[in-house]
SEGU-622177 format. One record per residue (C-alpha): residue number from 1; residue in one letter; x, y negated, z. Coordinates in steps of 0.1 Angstrom, whole numbers, plus 2048, in hexadecimal, padded with zeros to 3 digits. Layout:
N
   num   residu     u     v     w
   NUM        a     X     Y     Z
...
***
This chain:
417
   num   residu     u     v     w
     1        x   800   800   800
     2        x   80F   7DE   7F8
     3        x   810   7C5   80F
     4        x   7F7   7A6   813
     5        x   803   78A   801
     6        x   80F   76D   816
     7        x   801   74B   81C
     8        x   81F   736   823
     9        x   840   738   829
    10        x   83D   72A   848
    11        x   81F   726   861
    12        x   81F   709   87B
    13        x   80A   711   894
    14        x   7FF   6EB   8A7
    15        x   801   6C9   890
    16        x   80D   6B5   8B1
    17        x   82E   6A3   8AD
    18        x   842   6C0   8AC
    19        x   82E   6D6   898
    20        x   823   6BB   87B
    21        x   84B   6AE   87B
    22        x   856   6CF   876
    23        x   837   6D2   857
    24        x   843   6B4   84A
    25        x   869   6BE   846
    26        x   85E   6DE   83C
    27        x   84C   6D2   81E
    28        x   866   6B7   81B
    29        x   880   6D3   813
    30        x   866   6E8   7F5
    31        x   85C   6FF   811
    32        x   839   70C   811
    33        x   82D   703   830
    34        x   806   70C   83F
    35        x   804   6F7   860
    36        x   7E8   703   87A
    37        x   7D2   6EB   893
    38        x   7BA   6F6   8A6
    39        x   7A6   6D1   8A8
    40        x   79E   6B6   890
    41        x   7AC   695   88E
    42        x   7AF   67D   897
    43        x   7B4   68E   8BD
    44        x   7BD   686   8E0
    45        x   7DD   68F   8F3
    46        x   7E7   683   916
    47        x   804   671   914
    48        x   813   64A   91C
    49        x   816   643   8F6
    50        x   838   639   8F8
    51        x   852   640   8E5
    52        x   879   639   8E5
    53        x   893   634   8CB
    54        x   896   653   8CC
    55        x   86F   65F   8BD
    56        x   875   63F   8A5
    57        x   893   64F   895
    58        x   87F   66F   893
    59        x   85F   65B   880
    60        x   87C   647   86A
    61        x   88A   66C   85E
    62        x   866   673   84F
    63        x   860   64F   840
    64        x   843   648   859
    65        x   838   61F   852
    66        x   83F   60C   870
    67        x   835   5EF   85D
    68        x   80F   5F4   864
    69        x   7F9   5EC   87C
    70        x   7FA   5FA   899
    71        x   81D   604   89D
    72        x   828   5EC   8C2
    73        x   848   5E9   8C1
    74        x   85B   5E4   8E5
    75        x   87E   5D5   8EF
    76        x   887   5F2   908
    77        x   87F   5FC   92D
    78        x   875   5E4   949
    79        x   879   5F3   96C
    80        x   86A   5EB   988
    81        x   872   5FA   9AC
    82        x   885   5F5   9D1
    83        x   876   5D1   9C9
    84        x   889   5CB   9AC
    85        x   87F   5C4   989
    86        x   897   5C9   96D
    87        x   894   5C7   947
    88        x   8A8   5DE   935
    89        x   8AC   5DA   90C
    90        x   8B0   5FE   8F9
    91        x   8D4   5FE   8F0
    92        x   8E3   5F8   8CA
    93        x   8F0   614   8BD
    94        x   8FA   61D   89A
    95        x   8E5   645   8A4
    96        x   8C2   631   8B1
    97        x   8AF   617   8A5
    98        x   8AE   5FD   8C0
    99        x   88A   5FB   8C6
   100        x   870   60E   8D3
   101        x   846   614   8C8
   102        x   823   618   8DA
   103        x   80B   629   8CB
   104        x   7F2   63F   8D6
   105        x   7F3   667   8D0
   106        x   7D0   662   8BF
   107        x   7E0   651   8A3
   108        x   800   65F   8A4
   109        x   7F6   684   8A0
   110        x   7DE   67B   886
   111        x   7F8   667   872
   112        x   817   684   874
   113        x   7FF   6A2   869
   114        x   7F5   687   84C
   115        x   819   682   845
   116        x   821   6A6   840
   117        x   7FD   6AD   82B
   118        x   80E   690   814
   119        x   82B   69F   812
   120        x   823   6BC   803
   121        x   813   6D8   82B
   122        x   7FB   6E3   825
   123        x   7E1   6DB   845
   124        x   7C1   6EF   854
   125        x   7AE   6E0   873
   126        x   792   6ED   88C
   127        x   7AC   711   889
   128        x   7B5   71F   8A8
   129        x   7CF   73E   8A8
   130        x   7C2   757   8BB
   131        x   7E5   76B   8BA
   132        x   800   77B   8A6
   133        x   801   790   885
   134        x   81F   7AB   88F
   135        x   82F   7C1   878
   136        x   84F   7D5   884
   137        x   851   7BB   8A2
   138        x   854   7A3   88B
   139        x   836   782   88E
   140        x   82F   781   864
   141        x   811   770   86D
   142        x   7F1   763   882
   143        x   7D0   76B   887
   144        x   7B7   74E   88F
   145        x   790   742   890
   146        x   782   71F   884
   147        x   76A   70B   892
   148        x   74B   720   880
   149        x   759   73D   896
   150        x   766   74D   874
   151        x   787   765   877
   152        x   7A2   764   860
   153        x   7C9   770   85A
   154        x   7E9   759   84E
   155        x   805   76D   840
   156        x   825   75A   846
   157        x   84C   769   848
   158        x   853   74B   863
   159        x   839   73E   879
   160        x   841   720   891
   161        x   830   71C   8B4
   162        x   82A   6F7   8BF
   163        x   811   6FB   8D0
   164        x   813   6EA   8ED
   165        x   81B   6F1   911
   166        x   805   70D   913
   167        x   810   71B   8F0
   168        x   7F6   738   8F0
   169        x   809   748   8D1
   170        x   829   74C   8E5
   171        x   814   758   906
   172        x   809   774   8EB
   173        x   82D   77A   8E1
   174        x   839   783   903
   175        x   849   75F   90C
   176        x   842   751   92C
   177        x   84D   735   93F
   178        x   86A   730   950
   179        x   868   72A   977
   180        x   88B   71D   97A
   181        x   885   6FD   962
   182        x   871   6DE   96F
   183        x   852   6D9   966
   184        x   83D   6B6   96B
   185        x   81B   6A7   96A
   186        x   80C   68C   959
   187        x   7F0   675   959
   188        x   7E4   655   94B
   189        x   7C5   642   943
   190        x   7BD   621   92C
   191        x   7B8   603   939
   192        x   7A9   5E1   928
   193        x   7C9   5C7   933
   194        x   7D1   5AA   929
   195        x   7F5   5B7   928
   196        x   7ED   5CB   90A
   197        x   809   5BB   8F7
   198        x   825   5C2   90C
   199        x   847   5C6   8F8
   200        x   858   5DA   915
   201        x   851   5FC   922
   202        x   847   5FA   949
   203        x   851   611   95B
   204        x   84A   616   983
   205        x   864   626   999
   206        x   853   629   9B9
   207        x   834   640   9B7
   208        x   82C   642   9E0
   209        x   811   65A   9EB
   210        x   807   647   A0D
   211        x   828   64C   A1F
   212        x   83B   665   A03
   213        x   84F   658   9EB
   214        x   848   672   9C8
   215        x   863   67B   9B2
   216        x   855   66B   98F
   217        x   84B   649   981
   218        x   82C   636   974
   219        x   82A   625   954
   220        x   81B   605   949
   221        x   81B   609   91F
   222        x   809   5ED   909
   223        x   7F7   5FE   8EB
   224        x   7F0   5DC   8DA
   225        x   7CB   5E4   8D6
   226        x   7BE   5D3   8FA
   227        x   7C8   5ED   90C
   228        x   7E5   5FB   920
   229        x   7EB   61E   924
   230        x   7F0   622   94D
   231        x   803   642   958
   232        x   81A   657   96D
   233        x   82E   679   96F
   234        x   839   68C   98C
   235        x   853   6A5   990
   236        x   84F   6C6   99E
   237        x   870   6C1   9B2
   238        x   861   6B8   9D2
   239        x   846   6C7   9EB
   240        x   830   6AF   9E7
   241        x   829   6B8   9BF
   242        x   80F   6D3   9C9
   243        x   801   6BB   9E0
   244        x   7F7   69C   9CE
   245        x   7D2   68D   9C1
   246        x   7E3   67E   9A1
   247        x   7C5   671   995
   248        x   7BD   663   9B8
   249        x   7E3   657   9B9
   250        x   7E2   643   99B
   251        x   7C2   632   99C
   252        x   7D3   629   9C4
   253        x   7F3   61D   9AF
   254        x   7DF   608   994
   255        x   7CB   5F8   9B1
   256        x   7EB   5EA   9BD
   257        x   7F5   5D5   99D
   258        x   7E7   5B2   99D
   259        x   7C3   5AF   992
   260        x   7C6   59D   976
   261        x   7D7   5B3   968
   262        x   7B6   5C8   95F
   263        x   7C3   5EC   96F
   264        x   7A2   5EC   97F
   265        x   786   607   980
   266        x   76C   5F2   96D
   267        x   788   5EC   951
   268        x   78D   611   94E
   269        x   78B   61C   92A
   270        x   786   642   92B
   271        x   78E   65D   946
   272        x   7AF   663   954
   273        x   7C0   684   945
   274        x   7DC   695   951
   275        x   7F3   6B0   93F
   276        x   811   6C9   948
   277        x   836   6BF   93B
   278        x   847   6DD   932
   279        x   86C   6CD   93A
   280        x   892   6DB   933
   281        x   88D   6FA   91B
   282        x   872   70C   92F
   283        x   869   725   916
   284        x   884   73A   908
   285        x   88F   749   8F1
   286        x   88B   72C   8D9
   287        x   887   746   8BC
   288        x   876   767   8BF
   289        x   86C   78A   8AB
   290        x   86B   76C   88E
   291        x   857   74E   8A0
   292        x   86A   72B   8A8
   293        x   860   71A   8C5
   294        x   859   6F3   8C2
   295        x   856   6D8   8DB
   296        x   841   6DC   8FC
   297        x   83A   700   8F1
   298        x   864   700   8F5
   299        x   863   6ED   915
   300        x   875   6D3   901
   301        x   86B   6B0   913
   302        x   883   69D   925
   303        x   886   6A4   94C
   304        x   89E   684   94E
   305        x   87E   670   944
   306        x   862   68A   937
   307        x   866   67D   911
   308        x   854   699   900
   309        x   84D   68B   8DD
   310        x   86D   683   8D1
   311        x   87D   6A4   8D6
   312        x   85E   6B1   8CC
   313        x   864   6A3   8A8
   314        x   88C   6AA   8A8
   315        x   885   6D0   8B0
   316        x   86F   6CF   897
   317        x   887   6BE   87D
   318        x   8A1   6D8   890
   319        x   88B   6F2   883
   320        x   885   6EB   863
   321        x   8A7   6EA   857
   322        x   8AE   70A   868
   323        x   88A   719   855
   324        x   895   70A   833
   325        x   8BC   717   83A
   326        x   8AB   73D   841
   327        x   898   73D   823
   328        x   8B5   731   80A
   329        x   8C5   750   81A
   330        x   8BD   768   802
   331        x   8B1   78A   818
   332        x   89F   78D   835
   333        x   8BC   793   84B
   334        x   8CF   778   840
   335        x   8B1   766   84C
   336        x   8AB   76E   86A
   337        x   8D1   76B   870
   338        x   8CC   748   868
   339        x   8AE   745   87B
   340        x   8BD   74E   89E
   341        x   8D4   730   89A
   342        x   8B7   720   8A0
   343        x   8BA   722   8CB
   344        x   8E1   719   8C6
   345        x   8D9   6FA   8B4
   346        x   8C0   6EF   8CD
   347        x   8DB   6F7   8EC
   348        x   8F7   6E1   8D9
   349        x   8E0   6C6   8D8
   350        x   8D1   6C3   8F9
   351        x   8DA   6E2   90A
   352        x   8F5   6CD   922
   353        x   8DC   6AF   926
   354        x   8BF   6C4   931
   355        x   8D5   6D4   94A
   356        x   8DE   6B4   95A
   357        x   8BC   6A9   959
   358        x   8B5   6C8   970
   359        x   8CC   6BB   987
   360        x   8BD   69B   988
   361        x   89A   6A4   98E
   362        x   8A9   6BB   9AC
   363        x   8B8   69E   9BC
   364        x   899   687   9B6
   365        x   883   6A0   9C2
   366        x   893   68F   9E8
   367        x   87C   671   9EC
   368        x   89E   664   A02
   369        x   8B3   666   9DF
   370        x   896   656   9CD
   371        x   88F   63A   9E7
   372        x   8B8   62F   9E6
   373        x   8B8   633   9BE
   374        x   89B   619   9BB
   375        x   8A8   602   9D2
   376        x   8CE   603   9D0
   377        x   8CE   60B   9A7
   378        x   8BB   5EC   99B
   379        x   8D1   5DA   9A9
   380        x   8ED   5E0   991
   381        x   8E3   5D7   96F
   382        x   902   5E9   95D
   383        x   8FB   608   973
   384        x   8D6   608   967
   385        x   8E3   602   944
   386        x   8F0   621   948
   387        x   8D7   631   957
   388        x   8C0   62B   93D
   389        x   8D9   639   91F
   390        x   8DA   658   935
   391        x   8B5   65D   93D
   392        x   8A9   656   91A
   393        x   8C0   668   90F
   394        x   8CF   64B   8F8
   395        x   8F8   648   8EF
   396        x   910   64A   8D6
   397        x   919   670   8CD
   398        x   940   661   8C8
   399        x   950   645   8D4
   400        x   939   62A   8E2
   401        x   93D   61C   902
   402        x   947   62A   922
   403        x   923   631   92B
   404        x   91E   63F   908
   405        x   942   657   910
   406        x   939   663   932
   407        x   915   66C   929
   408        x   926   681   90C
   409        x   941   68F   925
   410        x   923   699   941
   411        x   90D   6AB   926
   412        x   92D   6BD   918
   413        x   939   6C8   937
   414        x   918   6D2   946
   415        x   911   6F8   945
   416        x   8F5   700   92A
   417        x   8DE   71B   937
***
């Protein structure tokens, strides 16, 4: 019996950042791509809307307008905490633009999945994968329902999972979390503000929980539309994290800003939401029985700062180059040769970073470490100028300046597990 004929050459299961990015390069490079969501956009996500030089570069790479409306642009990171205030502007460097965007994840989403239909992926909505087509354990394919309840199977020698934090499709492959990465949690809510038009993002150092000082942030993040998207993250690093009302805490936190601001329940637009942030590589193996993992459903974001979408798009773009290198590679064991580079390539690139940024969110998880870094930190502008290359994760790779070669000598000395 021959065998059913395949869809794609690659499925992408999830048209987030991640999974659209790594559509869109896909396509890019004359590969034919079938990319998976499970709702119709545009969608919600919870997240601050934010996003660094570091996402920018990432939307630059596929040729995303900026131009339009919509796109906020910001100077860099005001921080405020241990009763200082301090406005810090992204660095110039020749790797990173040297400004950052708001926009919300409604738009966002909407406008990446577009961007890799244009290019060439080819995109089905309201299709949920219900689980994996195995053959010799080997994925070569998923199975999945629409929104009529109708079943179907994709045929696909490569499928991609980015599918979020809870990534189902690798749940049904066997990969679980890891318990010795940190995980965080996030929630935010709109608010009509007359600060809408902020140029900096805000970020709050002290998050206190009547006498306990938490190990995250909050966020104050203009979207430009009359709102501001209000937030904050907590670490799991501390006893309290099982402990906390966050939707109780932040409403508490928002109460605190000056009125006039508008962070006020009456100028509520919308409930507040709250998601999981998969951090430092907290699903491996990053490729498996012929499935790539992608963003969250990699535990990919950021524990220095719990940036998810950026390294959401450059796994993706990590990916793709890896898919399209397989596929040139003649044979299927050539290919999946080339695939299992895939993790490697991923490690070299943050695999040193991440495992500083477990340190860190050990050491903050001590509300006493916490209290002296707000208050003592902010006071030293060119420490905090470092701080912020290191937590955003933003230097030169060579050369630079003595922040940018220590941040390169801690992440090449650090052990990458």
């Amino acid at each position: 019996m021959s065998k059913p004929e395949n869809d794609a050459e690659v499925i992408v299961v999830g048209a987030g950042p991640g999974g659209s990015a790594t559509a869109a390069h896909l396509a890019r490079a004359g590969v034919k791509t079938l990319l998976l969501e499970k709702t119709e956009f545009p969608r919600e996500k919870v997240c601050g809307d934010g996003l660094t030089p570091r996402a920018v570069k990432e939307l630059l790479a596929l040729d995303i307008d900026l131009t339009t409306q919509g796109w906020i642009k910001n100077k860099g990171l005001r921080i405020i905490g241990g009763g200082h205030r301090l406005e810090l502007p992204w660095p110039e460097l020749s790797v990173f633009p040297d400004y950052g965007l708001v926009r919300t994840r409604a738009d966002l989403d909407q406008i990446l999945a577009h961007k890799a239909v244009a290019i060439g992926a080819d995109l089905r909505e309201s299709t949920s994968v219900t689980g994996p087509v195995m053959e010799q354990d080997r994925i070569v394919g998923v199975t999945t329902k629409n929104a009529a309840g109708e079943e179907r199977t994709y045929r696909a020698p490569i499928v991609v999972a980015a599918d979020g934090n809870s990534s189902r499709l690798s749940l049904s492959m066997g990969l679980t979390k890891r318990d010795d990465r940190p995980l965080g949690v996030a929630v935010r809510t709109y608010f009509r503000s007359p600060r809408h038009e902020d140029d900096w993002l805000e970020s709050w150092l002290e998050l206190w929980d009547q006498d306990r000082l938490l190990p995250g942030y909050g966020w104050v993040f203009g979207v430009g539309d009359g709102t501001s998207n209000v937030g904050l993250g907590i670490l799991n690093s501390s006893p309290a994290f099982a402990n906390v009302d966050y939707r109780a805490l932040l409403m508490r936190w928002a109460d605190s800003m000056p009125k006039e601001w508008g962070y006020v329940p009456e100028e509520m637009v919308g409930p507040i939401r709250g998601a999981a942030l998969p951090m430092g590589f907290n699903r491996t193996p990053h490729f498996h029985q012929g499935m790539l993992l992608v963003g969250d459903a990699g535990g990919m974001v950021n524990p220095f700062n719990g940036e998810g979408i950026a390294y959401a798009m450059e796994s993706g773009r990590i990916a793709a180059e890896t898919i399209a290198e397989a596929l040139a590679s003649g044979h299927d064991q050539a290919r999946d040769l080339r695939l299992a580079t895939y993790p490697t390539r991923l490690k070299s690139e943050w695999g040193g970073y991440y495992t500083l940024g477990r340190v860190f969110v050990k050491l903050i998880g001590n509300d006493r470490v916490m209290k002296v870094a707000a208050q003592k930190g902010l006071a030293h502008p060119t420490l905090m100028k470092f701080t912020l290359k290191l937590l955003a994760n933003l230097s030169e790779p060579k050369g630079g300046d003595v922040a940018d070669r220590l941040i390169s000598a801690l992440t090449r000395i650090a052990p990458v597990a």
